[in-house]
N, C-alpha and C positions, 0 to 999 in steps of 0.2 A: 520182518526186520531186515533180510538180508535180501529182498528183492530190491527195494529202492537202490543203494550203492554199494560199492564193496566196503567190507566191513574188517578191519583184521582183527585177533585173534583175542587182544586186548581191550579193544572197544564192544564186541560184542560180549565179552566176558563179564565190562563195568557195567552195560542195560542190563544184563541176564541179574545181575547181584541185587538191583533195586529191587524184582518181585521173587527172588528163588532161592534157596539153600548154596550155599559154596559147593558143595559135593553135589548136587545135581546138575551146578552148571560148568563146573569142571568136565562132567561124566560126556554130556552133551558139548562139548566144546572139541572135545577129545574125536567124539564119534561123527562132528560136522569135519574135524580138519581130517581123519581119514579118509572121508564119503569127499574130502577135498571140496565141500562148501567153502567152508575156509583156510584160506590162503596166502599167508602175509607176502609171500612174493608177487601177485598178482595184485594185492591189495596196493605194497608200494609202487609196481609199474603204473598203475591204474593215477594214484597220485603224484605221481613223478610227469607221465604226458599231460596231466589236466593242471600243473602246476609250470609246466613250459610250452605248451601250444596254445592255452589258453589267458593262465597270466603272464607269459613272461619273465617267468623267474632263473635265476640264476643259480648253480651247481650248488650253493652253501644252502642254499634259503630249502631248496627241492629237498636235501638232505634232512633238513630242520623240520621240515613235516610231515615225511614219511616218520620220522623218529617220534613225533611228538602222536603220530594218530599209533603208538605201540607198537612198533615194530624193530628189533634190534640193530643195532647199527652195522654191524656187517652186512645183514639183506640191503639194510640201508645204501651202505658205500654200494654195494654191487650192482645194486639197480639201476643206482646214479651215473658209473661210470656203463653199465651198455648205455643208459639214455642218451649220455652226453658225445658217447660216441658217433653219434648222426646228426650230432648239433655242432654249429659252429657258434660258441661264444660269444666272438665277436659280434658277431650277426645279431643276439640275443641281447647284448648288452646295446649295441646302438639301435634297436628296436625300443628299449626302453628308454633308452635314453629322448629315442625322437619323441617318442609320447609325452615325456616330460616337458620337453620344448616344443609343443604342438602351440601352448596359447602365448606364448614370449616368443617365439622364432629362434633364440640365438642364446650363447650363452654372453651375459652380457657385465656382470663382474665378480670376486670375488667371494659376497656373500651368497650371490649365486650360485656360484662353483659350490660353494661348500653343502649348502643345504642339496643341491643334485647329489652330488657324493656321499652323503650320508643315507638318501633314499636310495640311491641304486647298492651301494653297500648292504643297507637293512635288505633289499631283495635279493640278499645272495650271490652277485657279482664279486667277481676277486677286486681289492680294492687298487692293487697296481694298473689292473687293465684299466680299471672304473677313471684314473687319476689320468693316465694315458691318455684316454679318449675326451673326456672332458677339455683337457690341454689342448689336444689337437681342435676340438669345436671351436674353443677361447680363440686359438691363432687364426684357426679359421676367417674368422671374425672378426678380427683385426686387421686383416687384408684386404 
């Protein structure tokens, strides 16, 4: 189970419950996080790079899934802010953003604006930057 990907500490607790006793897989969860099998901190590095080099996601959304695969939200915040430390934002948000606008070119009017901003928003982007840049594409565009 824990060869395919990292598993944290939570998730392999919930498979262990369908076939095993609570106190055997407590005992054994115990004796894998010592042996440092498991590892919520590497578990959320692990989903924090594969959720912004791979999809594209932004600070909230990166947050929202380390937390949802069991891991507390302090290792949460903290993984996120090293991650984000060698990211530029910016960069992240108008990567997504271009993908959005890969088969339209342009942003082209309002209901447009709005349904982008609510996608890049659901992926975790701060929604002031998300409104900023959008604005800037629109003006762009009008030039």
């Amino acid at each position: 189970m824990l060869a395919r990907r990292e598993l944290s500490r939570a998730q392999v607790r919930q498979r262990l419950l369908r076939r095993h006793p609570a106190d055997l897989v407590d005992d054994a969860i115990a004796q894998l996080t010592e042996e440092r099998a498991l590892d919520d901190g590497r578990v959320a590095e692990a989903i924090a790079r594969t959720q912004t080099s791979v999809r594209g996601r932004g600070r909230q959304r990166v947050r929202l899934e380390i937390e949802r695969a069991g891991i507390d939200k302090a290792t949460a915040r903290r993984v996120v802010d090293e991650i984000f430390t060698g990211l530029d934002d910016d960069a992240l948000l108008e990567a997504a953003l271009a993908r959005r606008l890969r088969s339209v070119g342009s942003v082209t009017d309002e209901k447009q604006m709005a349904r982008l901003y609510r996608r890049l928003v659901a992926e975790g982007f701060d929604a002031d930057r998300v409104m900023a840049s959008l604005k800037r594409h629109k003006r762009d565009q009008d030039k």
